[in-house]
The first five atom37 places (N, CA, C, CB, O) and aatype in JSON, in Angstrom:
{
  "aatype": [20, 20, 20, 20, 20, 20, 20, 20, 20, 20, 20, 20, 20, 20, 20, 20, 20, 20, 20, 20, 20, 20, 20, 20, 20, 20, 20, 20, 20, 20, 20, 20, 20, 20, 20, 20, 20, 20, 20, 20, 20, 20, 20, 20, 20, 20, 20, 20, 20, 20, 20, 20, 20, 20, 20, 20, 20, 20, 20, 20, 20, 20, 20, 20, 20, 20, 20, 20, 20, 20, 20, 20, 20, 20, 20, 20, 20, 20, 20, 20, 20, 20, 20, 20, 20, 20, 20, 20, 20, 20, 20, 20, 20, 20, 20, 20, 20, 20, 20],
  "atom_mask": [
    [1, 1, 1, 1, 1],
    [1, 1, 1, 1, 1],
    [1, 1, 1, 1, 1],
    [1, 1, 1, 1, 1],
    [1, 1, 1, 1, 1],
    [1, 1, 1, 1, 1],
    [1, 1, 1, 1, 1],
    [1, 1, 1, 1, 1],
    [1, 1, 1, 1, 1],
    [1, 1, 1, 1, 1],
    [1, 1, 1, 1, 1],
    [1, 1, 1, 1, 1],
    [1, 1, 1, 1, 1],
    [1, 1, 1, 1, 1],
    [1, 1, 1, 1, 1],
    [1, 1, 1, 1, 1],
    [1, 1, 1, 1, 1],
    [1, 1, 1, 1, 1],
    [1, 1, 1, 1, 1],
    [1, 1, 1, 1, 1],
    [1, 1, 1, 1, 1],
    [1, 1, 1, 1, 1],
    [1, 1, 1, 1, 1],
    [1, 1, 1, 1, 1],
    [1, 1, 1, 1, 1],
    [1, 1, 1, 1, 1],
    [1, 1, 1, 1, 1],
    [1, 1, 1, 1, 1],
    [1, 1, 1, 1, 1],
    [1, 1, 1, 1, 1],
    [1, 1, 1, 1, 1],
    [1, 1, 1, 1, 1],
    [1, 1, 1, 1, 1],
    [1, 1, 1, 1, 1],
    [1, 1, 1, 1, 1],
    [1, 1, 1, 1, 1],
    [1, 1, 1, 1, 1],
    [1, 1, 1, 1, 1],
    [1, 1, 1, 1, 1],
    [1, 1, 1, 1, 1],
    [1, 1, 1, 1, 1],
    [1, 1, 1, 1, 1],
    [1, 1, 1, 1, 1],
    [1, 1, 1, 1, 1],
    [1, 1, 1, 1, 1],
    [1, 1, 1, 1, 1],
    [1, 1, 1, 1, 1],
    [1, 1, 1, 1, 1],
    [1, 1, 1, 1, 1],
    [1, 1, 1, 1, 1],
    [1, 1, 1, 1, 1],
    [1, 1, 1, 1, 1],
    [1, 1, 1, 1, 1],
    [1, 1, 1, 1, 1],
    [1, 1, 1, 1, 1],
    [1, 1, 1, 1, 1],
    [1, 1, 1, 1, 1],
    [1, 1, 1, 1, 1],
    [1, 1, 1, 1, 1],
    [1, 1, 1, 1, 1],
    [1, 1, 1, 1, 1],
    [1, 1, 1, 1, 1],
    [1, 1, 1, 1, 1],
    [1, 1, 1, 1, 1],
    [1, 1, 1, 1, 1],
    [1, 1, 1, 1, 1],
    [1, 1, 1, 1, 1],
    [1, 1, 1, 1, 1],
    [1, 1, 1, 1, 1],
    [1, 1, 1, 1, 1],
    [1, 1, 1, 1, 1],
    [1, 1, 1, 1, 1],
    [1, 1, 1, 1, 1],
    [1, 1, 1, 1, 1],
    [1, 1, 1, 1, 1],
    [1, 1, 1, 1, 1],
    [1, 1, 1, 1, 1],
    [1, 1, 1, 1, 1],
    [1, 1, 1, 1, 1],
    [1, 1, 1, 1, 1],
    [1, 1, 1, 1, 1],
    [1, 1, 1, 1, 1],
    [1, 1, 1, 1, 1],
    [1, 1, 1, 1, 1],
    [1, 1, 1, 1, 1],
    [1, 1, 1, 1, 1],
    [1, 1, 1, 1, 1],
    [1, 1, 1, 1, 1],
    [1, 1, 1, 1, 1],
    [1, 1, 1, 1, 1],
    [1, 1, 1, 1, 1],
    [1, 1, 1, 1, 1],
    [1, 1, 1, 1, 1],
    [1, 1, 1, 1, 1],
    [1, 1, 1, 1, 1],
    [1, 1, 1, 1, 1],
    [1, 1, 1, 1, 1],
    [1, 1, 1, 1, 1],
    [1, 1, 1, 1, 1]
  ],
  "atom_positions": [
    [[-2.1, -15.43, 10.96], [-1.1, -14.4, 10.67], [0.29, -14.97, 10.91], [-1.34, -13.14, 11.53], [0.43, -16.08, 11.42]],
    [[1.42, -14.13, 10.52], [2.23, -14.54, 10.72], [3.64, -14.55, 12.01], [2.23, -14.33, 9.81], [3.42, -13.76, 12.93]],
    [[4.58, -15.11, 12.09], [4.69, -15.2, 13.55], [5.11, -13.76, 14.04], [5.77, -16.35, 14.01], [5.16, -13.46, 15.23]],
    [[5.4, -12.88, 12.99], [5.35, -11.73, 13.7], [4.07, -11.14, 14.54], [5.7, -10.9, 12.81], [4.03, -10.27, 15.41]],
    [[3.18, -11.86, 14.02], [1.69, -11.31, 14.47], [1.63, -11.7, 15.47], [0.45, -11.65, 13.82], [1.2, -11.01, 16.4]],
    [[2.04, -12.92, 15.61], [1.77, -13.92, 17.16], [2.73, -13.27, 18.57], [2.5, -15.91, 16.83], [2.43, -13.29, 19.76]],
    [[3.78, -12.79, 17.97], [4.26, -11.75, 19.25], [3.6, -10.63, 19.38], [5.65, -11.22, 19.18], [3.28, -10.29, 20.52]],
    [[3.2, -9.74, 18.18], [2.51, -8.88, 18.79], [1.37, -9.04, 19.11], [2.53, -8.03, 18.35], [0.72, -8.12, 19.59]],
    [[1.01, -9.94, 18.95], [-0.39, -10.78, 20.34], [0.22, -10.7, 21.41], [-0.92, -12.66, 20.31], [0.11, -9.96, 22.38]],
    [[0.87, -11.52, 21.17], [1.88, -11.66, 22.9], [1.85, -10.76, 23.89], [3.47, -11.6, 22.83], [1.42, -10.81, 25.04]],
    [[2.78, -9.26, 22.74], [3.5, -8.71, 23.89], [2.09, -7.36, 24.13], [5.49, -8.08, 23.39], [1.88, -6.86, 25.24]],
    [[1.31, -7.01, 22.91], [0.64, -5.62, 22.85], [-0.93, -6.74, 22.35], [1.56, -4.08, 21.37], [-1.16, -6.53, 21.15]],
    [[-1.68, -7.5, 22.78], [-2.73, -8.1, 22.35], [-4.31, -7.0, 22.27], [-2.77, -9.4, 23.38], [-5.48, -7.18, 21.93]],
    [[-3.59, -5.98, 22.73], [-4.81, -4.89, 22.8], [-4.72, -3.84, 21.31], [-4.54, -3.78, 24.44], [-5.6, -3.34, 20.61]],
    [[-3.31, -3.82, 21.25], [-3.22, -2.97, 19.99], [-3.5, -3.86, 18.47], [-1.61, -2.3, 20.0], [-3.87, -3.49, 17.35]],
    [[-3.18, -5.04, 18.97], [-2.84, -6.19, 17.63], [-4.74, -6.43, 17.44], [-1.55, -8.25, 18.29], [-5.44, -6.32, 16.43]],
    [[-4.99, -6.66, 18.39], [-7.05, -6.9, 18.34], [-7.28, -5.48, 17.6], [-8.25, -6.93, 20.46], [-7.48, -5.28, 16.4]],
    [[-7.24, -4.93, 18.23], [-7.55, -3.03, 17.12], [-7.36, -3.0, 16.12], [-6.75, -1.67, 17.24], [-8.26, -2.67, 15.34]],
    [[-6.02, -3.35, 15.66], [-5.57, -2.91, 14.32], [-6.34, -4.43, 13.16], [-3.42, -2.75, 14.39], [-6.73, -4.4, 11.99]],
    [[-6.27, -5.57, 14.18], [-6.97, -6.41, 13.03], [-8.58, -6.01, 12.5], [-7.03, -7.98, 13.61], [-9.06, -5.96, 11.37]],
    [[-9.22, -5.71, 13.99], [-10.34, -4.67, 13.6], [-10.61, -3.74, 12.45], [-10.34, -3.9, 14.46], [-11.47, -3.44, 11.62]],
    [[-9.42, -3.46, 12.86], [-9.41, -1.66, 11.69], [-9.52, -2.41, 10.23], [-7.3, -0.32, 11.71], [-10.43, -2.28, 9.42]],
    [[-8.05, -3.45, 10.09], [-8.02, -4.37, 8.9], [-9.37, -4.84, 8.55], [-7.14, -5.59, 9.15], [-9.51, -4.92, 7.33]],
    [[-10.11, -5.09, 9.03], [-11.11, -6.12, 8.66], [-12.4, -5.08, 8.15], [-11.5, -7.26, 10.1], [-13.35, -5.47, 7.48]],
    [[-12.19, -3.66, 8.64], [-13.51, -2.99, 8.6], [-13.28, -2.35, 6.86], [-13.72, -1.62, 10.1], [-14.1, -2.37, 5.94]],
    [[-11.96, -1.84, 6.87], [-11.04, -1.22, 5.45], [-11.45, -2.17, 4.85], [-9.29, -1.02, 5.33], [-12.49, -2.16, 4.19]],
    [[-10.6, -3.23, 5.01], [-10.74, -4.17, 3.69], [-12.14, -5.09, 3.77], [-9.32, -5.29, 3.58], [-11.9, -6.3, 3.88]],
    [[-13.66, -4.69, 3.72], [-14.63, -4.92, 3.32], [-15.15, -3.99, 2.13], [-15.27, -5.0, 4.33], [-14.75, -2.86, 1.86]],
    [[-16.04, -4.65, 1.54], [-16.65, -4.36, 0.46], [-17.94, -2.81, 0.9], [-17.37, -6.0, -0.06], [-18.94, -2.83, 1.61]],
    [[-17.32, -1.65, 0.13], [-18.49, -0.72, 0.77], [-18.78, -0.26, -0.44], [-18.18, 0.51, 1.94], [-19.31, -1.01, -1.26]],
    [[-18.34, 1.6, -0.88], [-18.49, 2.22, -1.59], [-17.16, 1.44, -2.6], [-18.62, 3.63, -1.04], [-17.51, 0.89, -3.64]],
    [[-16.22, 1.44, -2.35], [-15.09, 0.44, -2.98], [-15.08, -0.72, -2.9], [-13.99, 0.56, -2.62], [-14.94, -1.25, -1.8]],
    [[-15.22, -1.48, -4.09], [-15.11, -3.11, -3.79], [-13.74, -3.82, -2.86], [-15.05, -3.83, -5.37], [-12.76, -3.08, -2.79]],
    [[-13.64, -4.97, -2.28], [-12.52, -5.27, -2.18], [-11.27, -5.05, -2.95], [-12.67, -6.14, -2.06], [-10.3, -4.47, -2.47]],
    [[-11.32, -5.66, -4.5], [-10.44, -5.49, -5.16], [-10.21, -4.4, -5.17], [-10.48, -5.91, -6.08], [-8.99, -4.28, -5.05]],
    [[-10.87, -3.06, -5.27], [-10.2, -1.89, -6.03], [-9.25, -1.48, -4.57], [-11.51, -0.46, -6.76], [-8.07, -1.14, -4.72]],
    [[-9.69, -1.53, -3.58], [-9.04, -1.24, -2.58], [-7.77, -2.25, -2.25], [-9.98, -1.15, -1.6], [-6.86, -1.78, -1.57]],
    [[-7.68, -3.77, -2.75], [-6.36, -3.78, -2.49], [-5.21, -3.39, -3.92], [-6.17, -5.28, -1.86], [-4.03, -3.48, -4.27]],
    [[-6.13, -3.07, -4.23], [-5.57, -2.38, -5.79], [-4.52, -0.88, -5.06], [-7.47, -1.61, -7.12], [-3.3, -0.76, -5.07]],
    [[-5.42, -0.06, -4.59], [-5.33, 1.0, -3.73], [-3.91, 0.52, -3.01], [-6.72, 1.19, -2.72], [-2.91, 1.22, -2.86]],
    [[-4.06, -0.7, -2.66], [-3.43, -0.68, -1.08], [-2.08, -1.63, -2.34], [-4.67, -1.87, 0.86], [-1.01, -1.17, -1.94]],
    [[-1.91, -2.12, -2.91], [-0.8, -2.18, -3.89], [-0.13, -0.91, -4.59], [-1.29, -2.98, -4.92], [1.07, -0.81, -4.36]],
    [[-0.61, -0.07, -5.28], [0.12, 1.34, -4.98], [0.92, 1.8, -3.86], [-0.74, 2.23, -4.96], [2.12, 2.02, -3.75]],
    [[-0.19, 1.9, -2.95], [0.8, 2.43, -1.77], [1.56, 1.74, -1.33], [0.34, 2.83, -0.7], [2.47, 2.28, -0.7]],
    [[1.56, 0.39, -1.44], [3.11, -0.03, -0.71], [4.42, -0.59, -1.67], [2.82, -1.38, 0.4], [5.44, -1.26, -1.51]],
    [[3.65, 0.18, -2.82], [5.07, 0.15, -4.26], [5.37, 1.32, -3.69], [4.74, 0.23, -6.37], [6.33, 1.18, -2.94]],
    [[4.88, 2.65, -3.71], [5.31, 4.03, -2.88], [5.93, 4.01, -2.19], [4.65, 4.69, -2.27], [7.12, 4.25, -2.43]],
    [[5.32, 3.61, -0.5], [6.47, 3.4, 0.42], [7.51, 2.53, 0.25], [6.08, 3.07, 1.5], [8.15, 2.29, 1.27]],
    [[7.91, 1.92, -0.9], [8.52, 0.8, -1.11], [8.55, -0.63, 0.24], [9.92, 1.43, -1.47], [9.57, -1.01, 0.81]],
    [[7.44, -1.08, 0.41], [7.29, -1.86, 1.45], [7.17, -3.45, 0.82], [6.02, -1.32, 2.28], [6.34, -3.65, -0.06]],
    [[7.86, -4.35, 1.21], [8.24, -4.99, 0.04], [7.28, -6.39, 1.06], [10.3, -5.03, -0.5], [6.74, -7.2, 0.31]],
    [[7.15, -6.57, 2.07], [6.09, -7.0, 2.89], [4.61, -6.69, 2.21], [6.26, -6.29, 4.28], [3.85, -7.55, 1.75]],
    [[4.41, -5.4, 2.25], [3.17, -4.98, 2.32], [2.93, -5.23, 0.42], [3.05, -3.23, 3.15], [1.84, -5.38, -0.12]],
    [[3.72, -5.22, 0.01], [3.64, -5.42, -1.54], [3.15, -6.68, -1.92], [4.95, -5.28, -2.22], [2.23, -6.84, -2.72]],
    [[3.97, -7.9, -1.14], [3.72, -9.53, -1.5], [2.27, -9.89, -0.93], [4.96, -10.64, -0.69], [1.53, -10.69, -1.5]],
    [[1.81, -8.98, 0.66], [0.41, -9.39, 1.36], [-0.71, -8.95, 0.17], [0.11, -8.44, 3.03], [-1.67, -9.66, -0.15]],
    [[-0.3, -7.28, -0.57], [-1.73, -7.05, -1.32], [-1.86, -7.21, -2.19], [-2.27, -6.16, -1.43], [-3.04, -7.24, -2.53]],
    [[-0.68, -7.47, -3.39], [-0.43, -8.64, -4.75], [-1.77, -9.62, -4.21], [1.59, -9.76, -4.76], [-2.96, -9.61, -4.54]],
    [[-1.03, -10.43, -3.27], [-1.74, -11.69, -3.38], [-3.35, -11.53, -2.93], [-0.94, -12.79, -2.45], [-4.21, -11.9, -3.72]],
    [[-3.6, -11.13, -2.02], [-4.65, -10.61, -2.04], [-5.72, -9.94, -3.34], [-4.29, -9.89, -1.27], [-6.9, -10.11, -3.64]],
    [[-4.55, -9.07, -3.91], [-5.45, -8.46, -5.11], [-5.73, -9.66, -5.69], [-4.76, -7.36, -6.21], [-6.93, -9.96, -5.76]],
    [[-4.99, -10.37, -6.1], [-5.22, -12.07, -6.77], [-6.57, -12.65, -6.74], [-4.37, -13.26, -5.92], [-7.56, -12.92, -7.42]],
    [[-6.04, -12.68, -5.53], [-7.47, -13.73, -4.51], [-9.0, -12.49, -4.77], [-6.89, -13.88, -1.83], [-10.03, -13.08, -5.09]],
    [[-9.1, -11.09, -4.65], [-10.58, -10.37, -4.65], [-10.7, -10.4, -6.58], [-10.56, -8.28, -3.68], [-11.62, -10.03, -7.31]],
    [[-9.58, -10.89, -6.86], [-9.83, -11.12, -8.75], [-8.99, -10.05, -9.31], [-11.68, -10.83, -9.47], [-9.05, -10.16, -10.53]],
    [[-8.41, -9.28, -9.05], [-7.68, -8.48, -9.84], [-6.87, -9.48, -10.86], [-6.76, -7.56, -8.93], [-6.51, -10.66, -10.78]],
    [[-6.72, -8.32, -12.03], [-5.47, -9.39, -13.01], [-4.37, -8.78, -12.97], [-5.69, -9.68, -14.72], [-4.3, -7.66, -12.45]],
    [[-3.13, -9.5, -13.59], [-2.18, -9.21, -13.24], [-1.83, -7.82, -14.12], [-1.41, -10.36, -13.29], [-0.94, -7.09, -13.68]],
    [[-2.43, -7.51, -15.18], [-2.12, -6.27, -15.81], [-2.97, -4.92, -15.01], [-2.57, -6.47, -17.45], [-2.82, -3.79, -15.48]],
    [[-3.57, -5.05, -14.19], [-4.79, -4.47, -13.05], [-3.71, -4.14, -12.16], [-6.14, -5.67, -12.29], [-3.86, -3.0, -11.73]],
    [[-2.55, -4.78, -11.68], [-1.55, -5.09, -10.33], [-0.98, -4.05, -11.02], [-0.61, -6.69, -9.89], [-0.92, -2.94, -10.49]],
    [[-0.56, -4.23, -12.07], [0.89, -3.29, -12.7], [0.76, -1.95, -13.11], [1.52, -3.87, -14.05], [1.65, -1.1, -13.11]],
    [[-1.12, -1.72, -13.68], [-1.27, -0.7, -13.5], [-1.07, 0.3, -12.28], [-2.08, -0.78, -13.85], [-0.62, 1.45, -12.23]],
    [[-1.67, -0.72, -11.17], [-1.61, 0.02, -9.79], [-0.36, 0.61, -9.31], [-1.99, -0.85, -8.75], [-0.09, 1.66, -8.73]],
    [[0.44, -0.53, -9.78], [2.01, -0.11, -9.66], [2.56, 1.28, -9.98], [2.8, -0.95, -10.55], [3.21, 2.03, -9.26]],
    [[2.02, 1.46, -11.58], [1.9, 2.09, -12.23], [1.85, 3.53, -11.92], [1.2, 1.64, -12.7], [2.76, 4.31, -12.2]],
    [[0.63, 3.88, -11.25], [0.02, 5.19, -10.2], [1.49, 5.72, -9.38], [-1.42, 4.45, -8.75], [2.07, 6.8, -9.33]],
    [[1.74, 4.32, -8.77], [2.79, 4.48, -7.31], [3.95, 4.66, -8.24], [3.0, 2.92, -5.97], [4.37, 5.68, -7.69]],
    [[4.73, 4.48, -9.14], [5.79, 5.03, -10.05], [5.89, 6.35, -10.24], [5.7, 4.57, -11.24], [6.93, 6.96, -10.0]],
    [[4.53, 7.05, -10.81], [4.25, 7.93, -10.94], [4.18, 9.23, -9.36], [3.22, 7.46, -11.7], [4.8, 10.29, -9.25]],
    [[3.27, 8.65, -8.47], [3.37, 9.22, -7.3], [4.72, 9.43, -6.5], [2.57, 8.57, -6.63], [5.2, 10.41, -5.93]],
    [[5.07, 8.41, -6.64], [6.64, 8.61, -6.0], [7.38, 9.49, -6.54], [7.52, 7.48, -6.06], [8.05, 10.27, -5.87]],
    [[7.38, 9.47, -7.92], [8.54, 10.29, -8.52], [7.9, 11.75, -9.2], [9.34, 9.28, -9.8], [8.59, 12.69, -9.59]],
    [[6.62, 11.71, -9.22], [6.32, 12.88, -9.71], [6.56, 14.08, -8.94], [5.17, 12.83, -10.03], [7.05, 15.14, -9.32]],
    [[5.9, 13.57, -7.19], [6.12, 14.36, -6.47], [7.42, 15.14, -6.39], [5.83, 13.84, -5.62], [7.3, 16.16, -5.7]],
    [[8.26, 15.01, -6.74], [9.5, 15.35, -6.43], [9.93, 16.67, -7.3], [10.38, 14.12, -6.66], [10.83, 17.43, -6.96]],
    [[8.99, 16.85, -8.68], [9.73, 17.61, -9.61], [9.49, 18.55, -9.39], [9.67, 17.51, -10.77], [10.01, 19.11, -10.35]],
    [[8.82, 19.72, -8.52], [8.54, 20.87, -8.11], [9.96, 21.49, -7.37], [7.25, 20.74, -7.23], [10.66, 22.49, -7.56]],
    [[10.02, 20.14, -6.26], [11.39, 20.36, -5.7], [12.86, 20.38, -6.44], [11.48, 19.4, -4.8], [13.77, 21.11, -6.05]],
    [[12.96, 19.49, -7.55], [14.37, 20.09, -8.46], [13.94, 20.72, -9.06], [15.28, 19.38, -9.32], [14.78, 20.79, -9.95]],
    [[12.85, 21.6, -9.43], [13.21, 22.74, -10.14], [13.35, 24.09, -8.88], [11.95, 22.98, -11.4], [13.68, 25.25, -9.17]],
    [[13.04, 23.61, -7.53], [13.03, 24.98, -6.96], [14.92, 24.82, -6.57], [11.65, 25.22, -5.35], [15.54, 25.89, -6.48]],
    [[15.73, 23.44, -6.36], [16.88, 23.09, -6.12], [17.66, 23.85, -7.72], [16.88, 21.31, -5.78], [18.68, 24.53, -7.67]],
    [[16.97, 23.55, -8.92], [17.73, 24.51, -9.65], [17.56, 25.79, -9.52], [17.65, 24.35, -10.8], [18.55, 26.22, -10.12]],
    [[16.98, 26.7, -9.15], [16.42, 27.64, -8.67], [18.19, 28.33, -7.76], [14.84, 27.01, -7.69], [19.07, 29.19, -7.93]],
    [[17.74, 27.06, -6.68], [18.81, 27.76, -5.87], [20.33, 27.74, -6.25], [18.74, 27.21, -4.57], [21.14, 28.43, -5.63]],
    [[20.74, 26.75, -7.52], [21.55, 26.82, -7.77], [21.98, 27.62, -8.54], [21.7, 26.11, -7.86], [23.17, 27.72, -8.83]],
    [[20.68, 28.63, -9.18], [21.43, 29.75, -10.05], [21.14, 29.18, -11.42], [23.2, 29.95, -9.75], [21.73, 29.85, -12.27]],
    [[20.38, 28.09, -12.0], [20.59, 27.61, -12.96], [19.54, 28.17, -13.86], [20.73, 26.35, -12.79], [19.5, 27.83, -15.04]]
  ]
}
């Protein structure tokens, strides 16, 4: 991992062992293959706009075989999620404006 990882070994080595745990149990192959899940996990961090978490599950999706038109779809979802959510709220903001 990277050296951010290695401090939080350092300083929290109880939380950093857990969470690689958690990582390792998610990203196995169950009812969802690997890929579709870092497929999954590429959406969501186009959403949160996490630009870290974007370059780790790109490449990853890579590596479980996704293609690159597979990535963009995923993207795709998170374009949609991000901004769709929102349109309930400007129409209740025109609402309040009388419009």
């Amino acid at each position: 991992m990277g050296k951010a990882n290695d401090k939080l070994d350092l300083k929290l080595p109880d939380v950093e062992k857990a969470f690689t745990e958690l990582h390792s149990a998610v990203f196995s192959d169950g009812k969802l293959t690997v890929k579709q899940k870092e497929l999954i996990a590429v959406g969501i961090s186009v959403a949160i706009r996490c630009s870290p978490c974007i370059r780790n599950h790109v490449s990853k999706a890579i590596e479980a075989g996704a293609s690159k038109e597979e990535i963009l779809e995923a993207a795709s979802v998170a374009l949609l999620m991000r901004g769709g959510p929102a349109i309930p709220y400007i129409r209740e903001l025109i609402e309040l404006l009388g419009e």
